[in-house]
N, C-alpha and C positions, 0 to 999 in steps of 0.2 A: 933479555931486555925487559924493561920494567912495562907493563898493560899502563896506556895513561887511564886516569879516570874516565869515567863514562860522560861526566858533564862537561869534561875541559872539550870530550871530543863533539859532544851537542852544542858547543857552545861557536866552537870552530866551522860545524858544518852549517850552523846557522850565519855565521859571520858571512860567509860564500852564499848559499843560497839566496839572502836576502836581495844582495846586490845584482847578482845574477838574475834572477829572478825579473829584477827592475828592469836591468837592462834588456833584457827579450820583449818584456812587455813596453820598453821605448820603442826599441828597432821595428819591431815585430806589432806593435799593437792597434794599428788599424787593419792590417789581415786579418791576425789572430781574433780580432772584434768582429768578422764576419763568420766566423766558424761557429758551428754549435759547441755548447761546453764542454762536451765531452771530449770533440775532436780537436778543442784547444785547448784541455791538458794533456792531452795525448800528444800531441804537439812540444807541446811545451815539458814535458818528460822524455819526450825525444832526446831533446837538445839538453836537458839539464843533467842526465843520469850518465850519459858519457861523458859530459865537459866535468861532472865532480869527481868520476872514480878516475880520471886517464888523467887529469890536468889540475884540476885546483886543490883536492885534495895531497897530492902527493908532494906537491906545492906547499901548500899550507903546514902541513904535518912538518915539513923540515923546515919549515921558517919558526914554527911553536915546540920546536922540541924539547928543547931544555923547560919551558913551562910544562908540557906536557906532561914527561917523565918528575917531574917533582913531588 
């Protein structure tokens, strides 16, 4: 199977992140706003580094495949 390019896959994992991202700091952002910085990206990499490699990525990848592989 064909490597997709590097920036189709930068472009996908930012597609996810971005919103994701948002989203925790809706749910999430008057806790997270009492936390010190550090322990709310730590936080917040908790929850983003399992939800991309287990669920949205693998997601994504076969919703963008045929783009991908081109």
């Amino acid at each position: 199977m064909k490597q997709p390019k590097k920036w189709k896959m930068a472009v996908l994992v930012w597609l996810v992140i971005y919103p994701t991202i948002s989203l925790i700091s809706i749910l999430l952002g008057d806790w997270l706003g009492q936390l010190h910085i550090l322990l709310r990206t730590f936080v917040m990499s908790i929850i983003l580094v399992p939800f991309m490699i287990f669920i949205a990525m693998p997601q994504i990848t076969k919703w963008f495949n045929k783009w991908l592989t081109q």
